[in-house]
C-alpha positions as CSV (number, residue, x, y, z in Angstrom):
1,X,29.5,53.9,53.3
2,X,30.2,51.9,56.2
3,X,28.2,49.9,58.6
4,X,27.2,51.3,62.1
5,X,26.5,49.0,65.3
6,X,23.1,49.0,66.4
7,X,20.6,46.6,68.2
8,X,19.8,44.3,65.7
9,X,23.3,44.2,64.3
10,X,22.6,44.3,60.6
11,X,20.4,42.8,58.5
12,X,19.0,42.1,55.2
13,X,15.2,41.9,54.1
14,X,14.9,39.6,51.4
15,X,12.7,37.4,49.2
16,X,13.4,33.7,48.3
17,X,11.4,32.4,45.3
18,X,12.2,30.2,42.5
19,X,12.2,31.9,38.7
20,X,9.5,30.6,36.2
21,X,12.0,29.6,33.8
22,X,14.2,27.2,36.3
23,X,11.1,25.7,37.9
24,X,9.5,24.5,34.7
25,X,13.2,23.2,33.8
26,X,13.5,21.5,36.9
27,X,9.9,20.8,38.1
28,X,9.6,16.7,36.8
29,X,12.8,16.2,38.9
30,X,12.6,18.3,41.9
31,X,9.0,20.2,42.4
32,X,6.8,17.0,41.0
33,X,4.6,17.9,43.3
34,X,4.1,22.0,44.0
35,X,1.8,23.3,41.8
36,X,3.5,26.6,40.9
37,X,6.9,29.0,41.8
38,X,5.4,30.1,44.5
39,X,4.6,26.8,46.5
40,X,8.2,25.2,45.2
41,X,10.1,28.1,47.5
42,X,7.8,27.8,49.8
43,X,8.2,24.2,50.2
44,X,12.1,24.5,50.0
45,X,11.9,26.7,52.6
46,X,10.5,24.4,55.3
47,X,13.3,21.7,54.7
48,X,15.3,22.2,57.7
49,X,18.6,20.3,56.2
50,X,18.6,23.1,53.0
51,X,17.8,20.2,50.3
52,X,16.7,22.0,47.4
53,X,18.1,25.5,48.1
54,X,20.6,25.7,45.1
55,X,17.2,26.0,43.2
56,X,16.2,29.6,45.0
57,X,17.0,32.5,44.4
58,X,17.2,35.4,46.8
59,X,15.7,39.1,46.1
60,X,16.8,41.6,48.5
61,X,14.9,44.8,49.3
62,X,16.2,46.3,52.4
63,X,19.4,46.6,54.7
64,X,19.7,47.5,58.6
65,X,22.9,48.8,59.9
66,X,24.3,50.8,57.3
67,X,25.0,54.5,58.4
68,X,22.2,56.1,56.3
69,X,18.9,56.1,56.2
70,X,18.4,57.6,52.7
71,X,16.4,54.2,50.5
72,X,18.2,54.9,47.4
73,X,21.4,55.1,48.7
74,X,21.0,51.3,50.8
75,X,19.7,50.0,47.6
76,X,22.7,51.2,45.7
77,X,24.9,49.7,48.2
78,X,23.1,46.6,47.7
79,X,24.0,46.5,44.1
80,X,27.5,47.9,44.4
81,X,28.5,44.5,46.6
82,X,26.5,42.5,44.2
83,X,23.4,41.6,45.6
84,X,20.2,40.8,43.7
85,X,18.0,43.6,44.1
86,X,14.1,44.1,43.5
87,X,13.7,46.7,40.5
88,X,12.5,50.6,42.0
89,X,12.2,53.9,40.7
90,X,12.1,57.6,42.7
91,X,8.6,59.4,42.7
92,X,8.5,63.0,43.4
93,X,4.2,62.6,42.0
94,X,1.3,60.8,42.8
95,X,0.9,60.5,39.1
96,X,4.7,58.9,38.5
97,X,3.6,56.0,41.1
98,X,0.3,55.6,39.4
99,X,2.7,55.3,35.9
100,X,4.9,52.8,37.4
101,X,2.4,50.4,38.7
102,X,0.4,50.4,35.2
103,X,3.5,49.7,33.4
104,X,4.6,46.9,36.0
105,X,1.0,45.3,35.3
106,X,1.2,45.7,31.5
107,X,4.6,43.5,31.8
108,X,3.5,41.5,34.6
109,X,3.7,38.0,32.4
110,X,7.5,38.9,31.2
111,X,8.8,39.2,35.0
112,X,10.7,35.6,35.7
113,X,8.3,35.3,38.7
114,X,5.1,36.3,40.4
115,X,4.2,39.7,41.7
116,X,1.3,40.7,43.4
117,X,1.6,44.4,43.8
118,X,4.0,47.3,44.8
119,X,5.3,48.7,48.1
120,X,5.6,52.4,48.2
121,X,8.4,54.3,50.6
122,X,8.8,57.2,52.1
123,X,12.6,58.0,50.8
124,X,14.1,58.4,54.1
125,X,13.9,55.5,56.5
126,X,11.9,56.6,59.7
127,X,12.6,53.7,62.3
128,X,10.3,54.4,64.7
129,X,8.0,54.2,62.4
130,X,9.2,50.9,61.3
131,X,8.3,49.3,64.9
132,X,4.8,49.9,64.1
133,X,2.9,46.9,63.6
134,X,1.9,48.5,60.3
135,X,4.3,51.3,59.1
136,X,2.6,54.4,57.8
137,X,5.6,55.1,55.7
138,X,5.7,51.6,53.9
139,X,2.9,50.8,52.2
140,X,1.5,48.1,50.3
141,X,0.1,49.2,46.8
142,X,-1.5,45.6,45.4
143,X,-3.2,45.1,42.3
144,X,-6.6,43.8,41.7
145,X,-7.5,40.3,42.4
146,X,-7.9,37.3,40.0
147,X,-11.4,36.5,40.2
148,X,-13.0,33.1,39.2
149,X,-16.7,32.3,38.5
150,X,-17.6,28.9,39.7
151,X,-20.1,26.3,41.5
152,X,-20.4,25.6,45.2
153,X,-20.4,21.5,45.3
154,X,-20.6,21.8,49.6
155,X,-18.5,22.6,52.7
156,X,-16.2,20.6,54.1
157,X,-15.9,21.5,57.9
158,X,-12.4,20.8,58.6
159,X,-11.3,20.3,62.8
160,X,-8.1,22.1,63.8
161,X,-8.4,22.0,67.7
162,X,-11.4,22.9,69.1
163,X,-12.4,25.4,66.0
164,X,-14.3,23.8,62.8
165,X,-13.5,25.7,60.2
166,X,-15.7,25.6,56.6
167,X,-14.0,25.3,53.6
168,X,-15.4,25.7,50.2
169,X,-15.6,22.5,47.6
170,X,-15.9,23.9,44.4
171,X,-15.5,23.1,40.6
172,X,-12.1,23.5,39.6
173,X,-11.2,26.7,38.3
174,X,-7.8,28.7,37.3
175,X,-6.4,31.4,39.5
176,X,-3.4,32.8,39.4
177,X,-1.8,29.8,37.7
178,X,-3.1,26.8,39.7
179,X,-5.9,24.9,39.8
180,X,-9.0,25.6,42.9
181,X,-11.0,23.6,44.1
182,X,-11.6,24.5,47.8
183,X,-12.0,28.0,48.9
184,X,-11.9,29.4,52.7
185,X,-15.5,30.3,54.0
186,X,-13.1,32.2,56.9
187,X,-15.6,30.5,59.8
188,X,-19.2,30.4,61.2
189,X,-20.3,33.6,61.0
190,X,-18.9,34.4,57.4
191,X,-20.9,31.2,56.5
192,X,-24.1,32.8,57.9
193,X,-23.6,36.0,56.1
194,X,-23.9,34.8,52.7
195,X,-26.4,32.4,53.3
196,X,-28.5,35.5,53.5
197,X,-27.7,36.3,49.6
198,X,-28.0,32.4,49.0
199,X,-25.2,30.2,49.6
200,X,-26.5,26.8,48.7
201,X,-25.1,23.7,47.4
202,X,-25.6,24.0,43.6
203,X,-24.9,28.3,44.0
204,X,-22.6,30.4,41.7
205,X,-20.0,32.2,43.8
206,X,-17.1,34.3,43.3
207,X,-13.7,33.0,44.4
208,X,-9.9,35.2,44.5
209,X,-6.9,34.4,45.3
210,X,-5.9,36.8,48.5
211,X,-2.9,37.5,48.4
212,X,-2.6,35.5,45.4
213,X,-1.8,32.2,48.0
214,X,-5.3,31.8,49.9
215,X,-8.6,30.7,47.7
216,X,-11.4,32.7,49.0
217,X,-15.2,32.3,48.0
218,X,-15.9,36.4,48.0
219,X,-19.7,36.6,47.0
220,X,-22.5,34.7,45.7
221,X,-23.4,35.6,42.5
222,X,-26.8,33.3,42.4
223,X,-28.6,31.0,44.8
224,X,-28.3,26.9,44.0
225,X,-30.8,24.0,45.1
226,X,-30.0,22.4,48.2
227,X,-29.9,24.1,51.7
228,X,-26.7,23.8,53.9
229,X,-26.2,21.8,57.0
230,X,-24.1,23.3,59.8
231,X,-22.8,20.6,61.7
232,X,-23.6,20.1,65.4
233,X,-21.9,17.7,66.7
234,X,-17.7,16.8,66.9
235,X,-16.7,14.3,64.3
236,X,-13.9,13.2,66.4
237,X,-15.5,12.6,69.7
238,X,-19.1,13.3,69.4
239,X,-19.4,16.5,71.7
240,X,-21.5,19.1,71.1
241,X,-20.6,22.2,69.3
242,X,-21.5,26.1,70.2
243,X,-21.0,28.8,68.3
244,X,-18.1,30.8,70.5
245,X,-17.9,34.5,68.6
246,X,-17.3,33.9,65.0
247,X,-16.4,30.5,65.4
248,X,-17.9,26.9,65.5
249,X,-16.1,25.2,68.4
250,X,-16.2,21.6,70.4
251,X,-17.0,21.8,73.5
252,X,-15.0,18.4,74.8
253,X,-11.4,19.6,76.1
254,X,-10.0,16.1,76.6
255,X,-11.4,15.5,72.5
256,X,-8.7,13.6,71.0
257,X,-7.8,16.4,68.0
258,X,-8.1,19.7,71.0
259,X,-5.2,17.3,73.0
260,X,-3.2,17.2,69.6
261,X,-3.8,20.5,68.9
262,X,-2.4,21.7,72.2
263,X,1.0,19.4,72.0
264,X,1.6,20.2,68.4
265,X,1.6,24.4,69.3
266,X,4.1,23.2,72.2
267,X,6.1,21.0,69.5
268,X,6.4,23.8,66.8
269,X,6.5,26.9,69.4
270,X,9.2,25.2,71.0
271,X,11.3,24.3,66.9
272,X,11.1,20.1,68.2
273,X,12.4,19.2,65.2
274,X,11.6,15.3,63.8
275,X,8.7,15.0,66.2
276,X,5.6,14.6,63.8
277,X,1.9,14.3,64.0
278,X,2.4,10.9,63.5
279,X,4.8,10.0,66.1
280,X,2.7,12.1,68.2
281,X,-0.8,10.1,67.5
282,X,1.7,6.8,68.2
283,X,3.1,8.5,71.4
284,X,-0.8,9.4,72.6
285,X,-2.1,5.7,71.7
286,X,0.4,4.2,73.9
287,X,-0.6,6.9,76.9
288,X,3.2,8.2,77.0
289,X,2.1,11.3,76.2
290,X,-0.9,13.4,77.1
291,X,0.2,16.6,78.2
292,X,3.1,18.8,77.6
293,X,5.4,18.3,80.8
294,X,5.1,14.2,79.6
295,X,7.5,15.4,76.5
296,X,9.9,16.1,78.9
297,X,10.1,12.4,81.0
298,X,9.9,10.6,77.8
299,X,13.4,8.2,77.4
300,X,14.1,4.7,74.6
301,X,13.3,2.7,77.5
302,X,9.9,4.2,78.0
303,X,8.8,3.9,74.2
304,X,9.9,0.7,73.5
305,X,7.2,-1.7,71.7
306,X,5.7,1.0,70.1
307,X,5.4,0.2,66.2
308,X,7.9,2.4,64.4
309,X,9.5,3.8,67.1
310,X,12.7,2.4,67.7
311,X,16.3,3.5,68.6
312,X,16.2,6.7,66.3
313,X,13.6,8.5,68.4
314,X,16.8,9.5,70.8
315,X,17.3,12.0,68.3
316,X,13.8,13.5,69.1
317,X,14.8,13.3,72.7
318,X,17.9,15.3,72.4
319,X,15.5,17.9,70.7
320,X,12.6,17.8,73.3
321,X,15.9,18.1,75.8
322,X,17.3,21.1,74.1
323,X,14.1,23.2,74.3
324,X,14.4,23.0,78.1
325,X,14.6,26.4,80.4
326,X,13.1,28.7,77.4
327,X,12.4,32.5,78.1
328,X,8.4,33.5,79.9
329,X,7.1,34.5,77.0
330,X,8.0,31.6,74.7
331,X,6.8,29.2,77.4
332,X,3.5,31.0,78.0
333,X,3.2,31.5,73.9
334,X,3.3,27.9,73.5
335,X,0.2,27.1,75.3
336,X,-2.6,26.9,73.2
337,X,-4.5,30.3,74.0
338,X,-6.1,31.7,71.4
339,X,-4.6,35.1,69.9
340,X,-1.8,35.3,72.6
341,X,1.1,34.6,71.3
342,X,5.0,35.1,71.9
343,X,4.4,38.7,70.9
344,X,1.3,39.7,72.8
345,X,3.0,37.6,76.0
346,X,6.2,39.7,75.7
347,X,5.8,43.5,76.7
348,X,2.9,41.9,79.6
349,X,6.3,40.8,80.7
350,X,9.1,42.9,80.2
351,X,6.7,45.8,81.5
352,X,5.1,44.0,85.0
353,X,8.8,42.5,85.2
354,X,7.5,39.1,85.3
355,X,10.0,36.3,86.2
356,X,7.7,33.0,86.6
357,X,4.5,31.6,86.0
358,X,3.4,32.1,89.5
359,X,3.5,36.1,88.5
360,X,1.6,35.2,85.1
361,X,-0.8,33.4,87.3
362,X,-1.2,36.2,90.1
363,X,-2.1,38.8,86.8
364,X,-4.8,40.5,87.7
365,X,-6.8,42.6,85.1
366,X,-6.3,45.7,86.2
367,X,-2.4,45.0,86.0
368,X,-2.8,44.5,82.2
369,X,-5.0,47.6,81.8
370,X,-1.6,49.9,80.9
371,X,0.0,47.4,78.5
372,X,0.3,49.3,74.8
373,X,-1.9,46.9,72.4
374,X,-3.5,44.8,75.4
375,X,-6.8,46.0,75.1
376,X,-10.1,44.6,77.2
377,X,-10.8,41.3,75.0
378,X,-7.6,40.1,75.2
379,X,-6.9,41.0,79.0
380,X,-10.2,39.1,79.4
381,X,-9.0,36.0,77.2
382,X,-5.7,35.8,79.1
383,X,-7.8,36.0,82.9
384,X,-9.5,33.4,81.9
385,X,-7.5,30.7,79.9
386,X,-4.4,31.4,82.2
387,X,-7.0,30.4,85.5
388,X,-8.2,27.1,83.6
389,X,-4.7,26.1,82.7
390,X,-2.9,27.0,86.4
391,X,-2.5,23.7,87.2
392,X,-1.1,22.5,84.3
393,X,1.0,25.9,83.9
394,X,3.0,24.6,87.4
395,X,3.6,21.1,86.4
396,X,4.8,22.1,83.1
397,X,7.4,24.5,84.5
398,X,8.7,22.7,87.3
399,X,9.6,19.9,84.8
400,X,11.0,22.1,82.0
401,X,12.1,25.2,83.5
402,X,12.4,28.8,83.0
403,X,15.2,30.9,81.8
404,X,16.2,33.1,84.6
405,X,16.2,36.9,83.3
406,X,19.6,38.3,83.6
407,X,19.8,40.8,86.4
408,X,18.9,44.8,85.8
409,X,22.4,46.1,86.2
410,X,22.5,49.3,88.3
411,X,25.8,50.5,86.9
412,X,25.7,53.7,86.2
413,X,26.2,55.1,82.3
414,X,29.7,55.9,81.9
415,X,31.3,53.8,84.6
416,X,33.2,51.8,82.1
417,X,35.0,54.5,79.6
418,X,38.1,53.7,78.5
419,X,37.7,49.8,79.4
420,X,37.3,47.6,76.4
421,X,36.4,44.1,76.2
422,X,36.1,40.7,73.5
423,X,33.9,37.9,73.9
424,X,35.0,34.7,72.9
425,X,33.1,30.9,73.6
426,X,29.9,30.2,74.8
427,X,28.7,32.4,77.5
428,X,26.5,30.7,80.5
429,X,23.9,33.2,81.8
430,X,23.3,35.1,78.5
431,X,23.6,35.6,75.0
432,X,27.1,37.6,73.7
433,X,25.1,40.4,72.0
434,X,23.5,40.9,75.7
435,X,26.6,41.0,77.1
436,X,28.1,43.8,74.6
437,X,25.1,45.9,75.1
438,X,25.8,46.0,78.7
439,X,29.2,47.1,77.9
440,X,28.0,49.6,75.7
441,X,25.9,51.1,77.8
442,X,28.2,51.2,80.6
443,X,30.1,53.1,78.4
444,X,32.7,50.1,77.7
445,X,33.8,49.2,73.8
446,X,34.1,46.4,72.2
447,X,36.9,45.8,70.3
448,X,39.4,42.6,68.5
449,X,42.3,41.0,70.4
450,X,45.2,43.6,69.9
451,X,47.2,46.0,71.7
452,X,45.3,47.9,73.9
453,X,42.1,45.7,74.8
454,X,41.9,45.3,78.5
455,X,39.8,42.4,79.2
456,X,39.3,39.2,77.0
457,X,36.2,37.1,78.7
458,X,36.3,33.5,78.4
459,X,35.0,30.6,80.3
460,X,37.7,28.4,78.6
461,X,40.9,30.7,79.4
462,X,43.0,27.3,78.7
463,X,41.0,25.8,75.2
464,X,44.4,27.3,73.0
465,X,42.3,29.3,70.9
466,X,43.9,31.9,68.6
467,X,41.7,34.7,70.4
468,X,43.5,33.1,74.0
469,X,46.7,32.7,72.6
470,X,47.0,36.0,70.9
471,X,45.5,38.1,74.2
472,X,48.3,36.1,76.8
473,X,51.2,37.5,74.2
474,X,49.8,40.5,74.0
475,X,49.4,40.3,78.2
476,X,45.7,41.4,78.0
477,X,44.3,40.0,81.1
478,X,41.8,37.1,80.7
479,X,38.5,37.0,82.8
480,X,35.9,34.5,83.3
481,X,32.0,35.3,82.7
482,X,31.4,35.2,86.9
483,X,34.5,37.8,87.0
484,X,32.4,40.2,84.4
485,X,28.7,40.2,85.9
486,X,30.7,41.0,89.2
487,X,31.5,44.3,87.5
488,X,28.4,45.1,87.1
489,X,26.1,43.4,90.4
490,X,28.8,43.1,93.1
């Protein structure tokens, strides 16, 4: 069974997690501080330089590209070129699925790591129904929650941005192998709700583990002594707070934790790795940076006498410098609008063929009424916020750029049978899977340096490299990038 070329190339679905036995083996040494498996990988996970990887182990439960689409045949393949593959059984009943997940439960403790239920597929792979945001022919088959009894002590409304958001403090309690004792409320209007069955400090409530990794007061079992008290004003700046929907929100846009708020979605939209809240609070005290397009004119010079900066920080430069001309929708998605992201900005885009923020900001409603999963709140969300943040939308971009969209070709399909070409180096106007699919759907193939390829594109045609080397013996011609767009625009 061979692989086939496709759009995403091919790839492999997988689980990272640290087994039971080698985390309590290894936890005094190298997870002194993560409560259980779950929060060691997930902790490993987030160290960019890999330290603490040997110590993971990878599950893998799916594969892209292979020419089949038959489940037990990719997981076979799987295991045939060694990989480490989740345990699964075939089902022809209702009844056989029902069997399997009571007898996963009953062994649940022996497994060398946590499960929280069972995914059930459709034995043939049905990829348009795997573009769904939720796929009806994958689904997820969880087991009942871990529940806790336990005493509400009082809510802790915790600032992130504009939005306070309640979190329960209760007495500690076991769930799932760690120890609780704070539990989401979710926000405002959740808060509200129970206090109509009696949430009080002093009450008994309910608290799971969603998903086995959230804490999560469920009900109130009985009412306690004390009355709560919603907060009403910002504990940061001393604004006033509304109720906005569900949530209980500061009404002060220049309050010190929105600003941070803001720059830090910029900061980790944008991957600007080294560049902490910390720095951040330092770069903000000394007024270098208040807004997002001051990233961008920051230099060593201009942050010098600023405690614990010094001359490492041109290594957060370089980063802020590298994150310069992204795509639209990965600008737009790191503005700080709330539920319009990178995936909602996207097909807005690619749809209304929008190539700057002046076209995001000329967006009326009615051009976002045909846009699949754009539906009225959001359009009205988007109106609004992108109007309110115009101004700062055009400074932004004319100091970091946008990545200009690569032309529609107007090549016909076809044009380019029997002409093959190989990519080698760094390409300047796009990607090199962009620039195979073009060749592909020209009708052009892709092939290795050897006899018989007719173009080799470089932008380096004299770097020595074996791919150069190998195509001038062979006389296959050698083109630069400008020489193959030309092929397809004129």
């Amino acid at each position: 069974m061979g692989f086939k070329r496709n759009d995403r190339g091919t790839q492999l679905s997988v689980q990272s997690l640290v087994p039971y036995k080698r985390f309590k083996s290894t936890k005094e040494k190298h997870f002194p501080d993560m409560a259980n498996c779950r929060n060691g990988a997930a902790g490993t996970m987030k160290q960019k330089d890999g330290v603490g990887c040997e110590y993971l182990d990878i599950i893998v439960y799916d594969i892209y590209g292979l020419n089949t689409t038959n489940e037990s045949q990719k997981l076979k393949f799987l295991e045939d070129n060694k990989f480490n593959v989740t345990f699964n059984q075939y089902c022809t009943k209702l009844s056989e699925i029902i069997a399997m997940r009571n007898n996963v439960i009953a062994n649940r403790e022996n497994y060398n790591f946590d499960i929280d239920g069972l995914v059930i597929k459709c034995a043939t792979t049905d990829e348009k129904d795997l573009k769904r945001d939720r796929p009806e022919k994958q689904i997820a088959f969880k087991f009942e929650l871990d529940i806790a009894t336990t005493t509400l002590i009082d809510i802790d409304w915790r600032q992130s941005g504009k939005t306070f958001t309640p979190v329960a403090k209760v007495n500690a309690v076991n769930l799932c192998g760690t120890t609780v004792q704070n539990a989401s409320l979710a926000n405002l209007d959740r808060v509200i709700e129970l206090q109509k069955t009696g949430l009080q400090i002093g009450c008994q409530v309910e608290v799971t583990k969603r998903g086995e990794i959230i804490p999560y007061v469920e009900r109130v079992i009985s009412k306690g002594k004390k009355d709560l008290i919603i907060p009403n004003t910002c504990t940061t700046c001393g604004a006033k707070l509304v109720k906005n929907g569900p949530f209980l929100e500061c009404t002060n846009k220049d309050c010190h934790e929105v600003k941070v708020h803001q720059l830090m979605k910029w900061i980790n939209k944008m991957d600007i790795m080294h560049l902490s809240r910390k720095t951040l609070d330092k770069l903000m005290a000394a007024n270098k940076v208040n807004k997002i397009a001051d990233f961008y004119n920051l230099t060593l010079n201009s942050v010098q006498g600023i405690e614990g900066i010094g001359q490492g920080f041109q290594r957060i430069i370089d980063e802020i410098n590298r994150t310069r001309n992204p795509e639209l929708a990965k600008f737009m998605a790191g503005f700080d609008i709330d539920g319009i992201g990178e995936r909602v900005w996207k097909p807005i885009i690619d749809t209304l063929k929008l190539k700057s923020v002046s076209d995001i900001i000329n967006l009326k409603a009615t051009d976002l009424d045909n846009i699949p999963g754009i539906g009225p709140s959001r359009i009205a969300i988007i109106i609004k916020n992108v109007s309110e943040i115009s101004k700062e939308l055009i400074a932004t971009e004319k100091v970091v750029g946008i990545k200009i969209p690569v032309k529609e070709t107007k090549m016909t399909a076809g044009k380019l049978n029997g002409i093959s070409f190989c990519f080698t180096g760094a390409l300047e106007s796009m990607k090199r899977p962009q620039a195979e699919a073009m060749v592909i759907n020209a009708g052009g193939a892709i092939k290795s340096v050897s006899k018989g390829l007719t173009y080799l594109v470089t932008n380096d045609p004299f770097s020595g490299s074996a791919k150069n080397t190998k195509a001038q013996a062979l006389g296959i011609k050698l083109i630069d990038e400008k020489t193959f767009l030309k092929m397809f625009y004129g």
